[in-house]
C-alpha positions in Angstrom: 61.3 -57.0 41.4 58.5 -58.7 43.3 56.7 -56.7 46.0 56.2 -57.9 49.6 52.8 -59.3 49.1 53.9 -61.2 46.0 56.9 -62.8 47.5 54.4 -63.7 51.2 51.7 -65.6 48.3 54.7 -67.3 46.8 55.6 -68.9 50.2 52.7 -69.6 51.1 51.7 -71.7 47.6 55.2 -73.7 48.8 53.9 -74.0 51.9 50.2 -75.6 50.9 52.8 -77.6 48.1 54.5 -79.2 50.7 51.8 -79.6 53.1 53.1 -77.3 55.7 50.5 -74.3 55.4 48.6 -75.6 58.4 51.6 -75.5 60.9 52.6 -72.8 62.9 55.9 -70.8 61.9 57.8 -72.7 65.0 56.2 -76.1 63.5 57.6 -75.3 59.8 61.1 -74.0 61.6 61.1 -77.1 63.5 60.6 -79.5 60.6 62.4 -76.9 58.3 65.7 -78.1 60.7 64.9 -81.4 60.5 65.0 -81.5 56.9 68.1 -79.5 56.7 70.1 -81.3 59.4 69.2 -84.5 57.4 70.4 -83.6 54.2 66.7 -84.0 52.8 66.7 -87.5 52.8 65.3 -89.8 55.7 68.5 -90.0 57.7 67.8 -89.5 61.4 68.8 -86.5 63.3 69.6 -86.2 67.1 67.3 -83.6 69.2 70.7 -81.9 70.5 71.2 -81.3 66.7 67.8 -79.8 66.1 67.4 -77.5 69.6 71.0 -75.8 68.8 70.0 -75.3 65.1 69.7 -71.9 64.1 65.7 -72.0 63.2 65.1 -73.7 66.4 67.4 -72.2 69.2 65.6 -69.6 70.2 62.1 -71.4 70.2 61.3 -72.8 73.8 61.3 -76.9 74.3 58.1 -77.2 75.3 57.0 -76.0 72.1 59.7 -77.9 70.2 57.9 -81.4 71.5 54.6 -79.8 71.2 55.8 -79.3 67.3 57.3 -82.7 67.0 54.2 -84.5 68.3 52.2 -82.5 65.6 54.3 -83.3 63.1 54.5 -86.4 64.0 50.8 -86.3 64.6 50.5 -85.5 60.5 53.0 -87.7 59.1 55.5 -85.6 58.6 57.9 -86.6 60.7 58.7 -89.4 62.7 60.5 -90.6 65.8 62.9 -93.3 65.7 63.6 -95.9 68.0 62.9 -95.8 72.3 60.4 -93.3 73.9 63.9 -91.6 74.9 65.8 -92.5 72.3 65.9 -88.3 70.8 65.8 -89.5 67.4 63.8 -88.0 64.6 63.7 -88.1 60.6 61.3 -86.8 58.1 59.0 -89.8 56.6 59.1 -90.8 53.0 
């Protein structure tokens, strides 16, 4: 049986593993959706899909595109297609 503080320093080695250490806890939720609403693979996912998510419902939308543009900002995600077009998949 792990204790708490063993099971937090596991997450946190996946989180440095996958590059996500640096990111808030609503920027990991947010990619976190995006990865799961894609299937993990590069497919693109609708905002709609992502704001009524479970991980990301309750977080407001200003901080949702303030954690996409960081994301973004860091490769991690991308946006596809228009300024407007409410596209988004995680890069490659």
């Amino acid at each position: 049986v792990r204790s708490r503080r063993q099971r937090q320093m596991c997450i946190r080695d996946r989180e440095k593993d996958v590059g996500l250490a640096e990111f808030t806890a609503n920027e990991q939720q947010v990619y976190a959706a995006v990865v799961l609403l894609s299937n993990d693979t590069n497919a693109p996912v609708s905002i709609h899909d992502i704001r009524s998510h479970y991980l990301v419902r309750n977080i407001p939308m200003p901080t949702v595109y303030r954690s996409f543009n960081r994301l973004i900002g860091a490769k991690k995600i991308t946006h596809i297609g228009g300024e407007r077009s409410g596209l988004y998949a995680i890069t490659a």
